[in-house]
N, C-alpha and C positions, 0 to 999 in steps of 0.2 A: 431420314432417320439414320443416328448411326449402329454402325454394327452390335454396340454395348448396348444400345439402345432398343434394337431388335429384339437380342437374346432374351434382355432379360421379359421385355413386353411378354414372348412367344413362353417363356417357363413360368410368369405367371399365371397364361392362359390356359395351362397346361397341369393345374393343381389338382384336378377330378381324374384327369387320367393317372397322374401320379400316385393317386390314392388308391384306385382301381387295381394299377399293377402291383404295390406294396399288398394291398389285399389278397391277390394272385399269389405271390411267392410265401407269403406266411401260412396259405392255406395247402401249401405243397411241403411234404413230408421235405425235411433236410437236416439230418444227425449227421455229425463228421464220420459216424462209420456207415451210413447209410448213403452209399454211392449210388444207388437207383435212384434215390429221392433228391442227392444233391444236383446231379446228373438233371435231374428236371428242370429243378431251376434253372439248367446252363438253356437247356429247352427255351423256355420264356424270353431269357435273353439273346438267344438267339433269333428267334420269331424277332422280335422286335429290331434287333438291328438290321434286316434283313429289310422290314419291312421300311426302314428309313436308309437302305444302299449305304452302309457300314458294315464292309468286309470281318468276317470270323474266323480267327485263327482257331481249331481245338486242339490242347495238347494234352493228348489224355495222359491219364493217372491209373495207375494200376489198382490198389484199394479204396479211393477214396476220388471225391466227384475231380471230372475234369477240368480243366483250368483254362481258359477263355481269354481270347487276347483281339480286342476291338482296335479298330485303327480306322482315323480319321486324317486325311492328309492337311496338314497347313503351309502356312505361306512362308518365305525369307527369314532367317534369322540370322542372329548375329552368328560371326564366323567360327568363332571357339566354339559354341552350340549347334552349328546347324546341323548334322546328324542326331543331335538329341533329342530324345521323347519329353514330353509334359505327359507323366504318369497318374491316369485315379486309378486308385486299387482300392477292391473289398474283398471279403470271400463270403460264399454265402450258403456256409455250412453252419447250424446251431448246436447249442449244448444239448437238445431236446430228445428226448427218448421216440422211438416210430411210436405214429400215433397221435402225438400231443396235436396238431392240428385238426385232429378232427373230434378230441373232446373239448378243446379249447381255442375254437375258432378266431378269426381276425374280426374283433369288433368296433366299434366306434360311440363311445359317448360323451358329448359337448366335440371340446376340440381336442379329445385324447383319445390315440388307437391303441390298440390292445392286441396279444396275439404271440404267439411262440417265436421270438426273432423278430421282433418288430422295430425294433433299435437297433438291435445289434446281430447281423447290421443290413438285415435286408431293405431298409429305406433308404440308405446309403447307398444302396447297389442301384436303385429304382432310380436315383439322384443324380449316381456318374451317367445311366443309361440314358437320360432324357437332354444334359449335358455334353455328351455327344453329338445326341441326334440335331440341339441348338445349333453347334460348331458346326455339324454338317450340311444343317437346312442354311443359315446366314454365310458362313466360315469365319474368317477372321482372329484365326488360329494363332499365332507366333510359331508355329512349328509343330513337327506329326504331335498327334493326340494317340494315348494308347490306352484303353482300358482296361485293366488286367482284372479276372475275375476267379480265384481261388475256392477250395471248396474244402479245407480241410485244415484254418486255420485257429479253431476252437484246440484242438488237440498239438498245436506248434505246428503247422505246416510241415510235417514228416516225408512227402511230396511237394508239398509246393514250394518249400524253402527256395531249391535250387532254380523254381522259373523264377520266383522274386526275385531273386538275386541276379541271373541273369541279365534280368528287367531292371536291375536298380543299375546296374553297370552303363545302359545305354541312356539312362534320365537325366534328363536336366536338372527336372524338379518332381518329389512326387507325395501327391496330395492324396492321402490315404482315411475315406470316407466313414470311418467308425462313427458311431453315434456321439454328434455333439453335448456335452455336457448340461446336467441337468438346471446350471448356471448358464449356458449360453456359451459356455466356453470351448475351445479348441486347447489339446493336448500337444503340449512342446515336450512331453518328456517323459518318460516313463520308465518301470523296472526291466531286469530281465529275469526269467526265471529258467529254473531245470526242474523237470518232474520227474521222478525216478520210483522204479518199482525194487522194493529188496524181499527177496526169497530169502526163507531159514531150512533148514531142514531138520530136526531132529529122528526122536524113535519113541514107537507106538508102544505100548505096556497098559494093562490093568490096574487103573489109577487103584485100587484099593488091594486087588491080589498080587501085583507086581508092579506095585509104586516103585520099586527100587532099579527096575530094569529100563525105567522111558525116562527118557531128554527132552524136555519139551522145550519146543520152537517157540512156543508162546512166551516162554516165561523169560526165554532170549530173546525175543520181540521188545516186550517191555522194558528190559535193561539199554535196548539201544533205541527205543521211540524216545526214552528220558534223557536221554544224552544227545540226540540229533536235534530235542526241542532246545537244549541246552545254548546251542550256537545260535540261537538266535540276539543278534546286537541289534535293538531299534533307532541307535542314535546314528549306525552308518546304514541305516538302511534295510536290513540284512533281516530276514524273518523267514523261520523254519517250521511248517506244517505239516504234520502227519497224517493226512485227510481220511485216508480207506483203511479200515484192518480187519485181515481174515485169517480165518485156521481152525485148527481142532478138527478133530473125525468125529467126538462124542464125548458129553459132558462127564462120562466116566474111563475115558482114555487119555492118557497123558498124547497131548498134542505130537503129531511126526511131522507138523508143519505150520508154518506161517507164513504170511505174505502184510506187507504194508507201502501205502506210497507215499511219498517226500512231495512237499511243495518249496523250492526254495526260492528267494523274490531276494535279487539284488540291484542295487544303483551301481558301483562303480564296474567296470568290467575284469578286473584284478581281482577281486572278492571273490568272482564265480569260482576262481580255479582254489583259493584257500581254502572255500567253504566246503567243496568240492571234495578237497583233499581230505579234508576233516571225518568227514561222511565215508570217505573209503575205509578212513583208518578205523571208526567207528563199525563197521559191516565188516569189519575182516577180523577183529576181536571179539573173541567169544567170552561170554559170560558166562554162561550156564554149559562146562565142560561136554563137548560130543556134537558140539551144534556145529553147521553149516552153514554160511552165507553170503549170497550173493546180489551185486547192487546192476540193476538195468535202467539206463535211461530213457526213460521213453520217449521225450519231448523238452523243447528246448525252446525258448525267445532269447535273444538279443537285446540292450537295453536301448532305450530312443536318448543319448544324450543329445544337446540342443549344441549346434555350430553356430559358427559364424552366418555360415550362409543358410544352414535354419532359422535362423534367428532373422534374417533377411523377408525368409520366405514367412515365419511371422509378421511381422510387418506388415509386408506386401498385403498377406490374408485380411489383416485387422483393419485396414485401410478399404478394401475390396467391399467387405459385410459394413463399414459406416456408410459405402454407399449404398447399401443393399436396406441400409437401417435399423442394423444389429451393432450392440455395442458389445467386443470380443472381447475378450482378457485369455491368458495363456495359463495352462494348469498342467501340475507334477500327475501323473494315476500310476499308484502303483499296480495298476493291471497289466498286462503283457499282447504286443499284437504285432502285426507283422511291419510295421514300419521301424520296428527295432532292424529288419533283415535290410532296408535299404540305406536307411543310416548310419548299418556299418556297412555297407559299399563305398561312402563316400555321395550320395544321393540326397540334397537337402533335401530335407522331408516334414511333412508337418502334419499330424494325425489329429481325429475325431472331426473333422471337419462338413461329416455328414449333420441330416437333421437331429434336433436335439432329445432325446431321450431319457429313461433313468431304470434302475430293476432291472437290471441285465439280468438273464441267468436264474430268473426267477418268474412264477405266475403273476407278479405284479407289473412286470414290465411291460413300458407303453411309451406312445411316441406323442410326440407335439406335431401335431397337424399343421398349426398356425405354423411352424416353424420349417417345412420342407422347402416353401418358393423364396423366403429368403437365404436360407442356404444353399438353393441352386445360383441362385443369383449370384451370392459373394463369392461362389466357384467361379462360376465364367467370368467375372469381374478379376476375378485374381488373375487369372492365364491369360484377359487381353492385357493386362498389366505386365506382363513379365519382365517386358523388354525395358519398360521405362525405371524399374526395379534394380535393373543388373541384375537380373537372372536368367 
């Protein structure tokens, strides 16, 4: 039997534990500010690589979970590559408030699971990890395997950026496990965004005995949410969301403050700094005379533009999954994730490649069952392929 042969046999066999563990990790608390809870899951994944002799890197994280770095050793590669890694990355922190796991348990019915994080992207993490464990029971590697496992990229990896990055620098290639699309599709492409928080400050008064002395921040709020929504161009891409807004001390006090945050989602990477600019110039004109304000970035992606040699590693992929029995096609999401960080390293990369999913972010969100063992498959299909690839 050969080695392609083995894998995939062995990750078929292997579809009840798959579901066992994805069950496991959803029913473990994991909010991107919830470091105990994400921390656990490193837990799991740990146990398990442990338990298949796949060495764990931890590098922890100061606010948010730690970040996991699995290595599998492989065979000979070509010589331009051979210190290079073949990268899966997920991270496996959720949008979900502490809690949600245990009022809304990891369920199963027909062949759809259910469950806080169940797409995105903890079946994806369950996916790299058993993937692995293939590579290291059979080998037949093309070169080191490294799993990288982040815990903080709902929020822009504000910590993790800089191990992905680091990690993108040493990759060949890297295959980043988001939930495959609700078509079956794999992600060549995606936005970037910046999240930013803007404070106002004004001054407190007696909205009816001394209207005349308060500045309210609010009412400078809404002159510059109208003008931020303003910048939004849909034909380049470019879409400007005011999602959160807060303020006021009392419905009979002229406001002494405000707060609101920016979602901005751009395609070209020259956009970010115009629109950018726009938004500064925007936060630093006052409307409503006495007002104060100031703009914080919170959080940041990078956008997944497709290369040469993504577009390779497309290919390779969609070739991998016809043998697996899946028919691929390649999709634009203007969602944001972290293969934007290795794509601008220089790191072909190709995202969503985990199993297929839909309802991120949402109580509706659920995963395709049917769909895990052929998407394990057309992973390890793809990485003994590399070499015949040029990659």
């Amino acid at each position: 039997m050969s080695t392609e042969a083995a894998i995939t046999a062995w990750l078929a066999e292997q579809r009840g534990a798959m579901i066992d563990a994805i069950a496991e990790m959803v029913n473990t608390d994991g909010g991107s500010y919830d470091k105990a809870g994400v921390d656990q899951t490193g837990e799991q994944v740990k146990r398990f690589m442990a338990a298949n002799a796949i060495p764990v890197e931890v590098l922890p994280q100061q606010k948010h979970g730690d970040c996991l770095r699995a290595t599998v050793e492989g065979g000979e590669i070509a010589s331009g590559n051979r210190q290079k890694n073949i990268v899966l990355m997920g991270h496996r922190d959720t949008v979900f408030p502490k809690g949600e796991p245990t009022r809304r348990p990891f369920r199963i019915e027909g062949n759809i699971a259910y469950g806080p994080g169940v797409a995105d992207m903890k079946a994806g993490i369950v996916m790299n990890m058993f993937v692995l464990a293939a590579f290291r029971k059979f080998g037949g590697a093309p070169g080191p395997l490294v799993g990288l496992f982040t815990g903080d990229e709902e929020i822009g990896s504000p910590e993790g950026r800089p191990v992905i990055e680091a990690e993108a620098k040493r990759a060949r290639v890297v295959f980043n496990s988001e939930p495959g699309r609700p078509t079956g599709a794999v992600v060549t492409g995606r936005k970037g965004g910046v999240f930013s928080i803007v404070d106002i400050e004004g001054k407190a008064a007696h909205s009816g005995g001394n209207f005349e002395a308060g500045i309210s921040a609010i009412g400078e709020a809404a002159h510059k949410i109208i003008a931020i929504h303003a910048l939004t161009d849909l034909k380049r891409g470019i879409t400007l969301n005011v999602g959160l807004v807060s303020g006021g001390q009392s419905v009979n006090t002229v406001a002494p403050s405000a707060q609101f945050q920016i979602d901005l989602r751009y395609v070209d990477p020259t956009d970010r700094d115009e629109i950018m600019g726009r938004i500064h110039d925007i936060v630093g004109r006052a409307h409503v005379p006495g007002t104060r304000a100031t703009l914080t970035i919170k959080g940041e992606f990078l956008p997944l533009n497709q290369t040469e040699a993504g577009a390779r590693v497309f290919e390779l992929y969609k070739g991998a999954a016809a043998a697996s029995g899946l028919s691929v096609t390649g999709e634009f999401s203007g969602g944001c994730a972290d293969s934007g960080f290795t794509a601008a390293m220089g790191a072909p990369t190709i995202c969503a490649v985990g199993p297929a999913g839909g309802k991120a972010h949402s109580p509706e969100e659920y995963l395709e069952l049917d769909s895990i063992v052929p998407r394990a498959q057309s992973l390890a299909r793809a990485i003994l392929r590399l070499e015949g690839a040029g990659l």
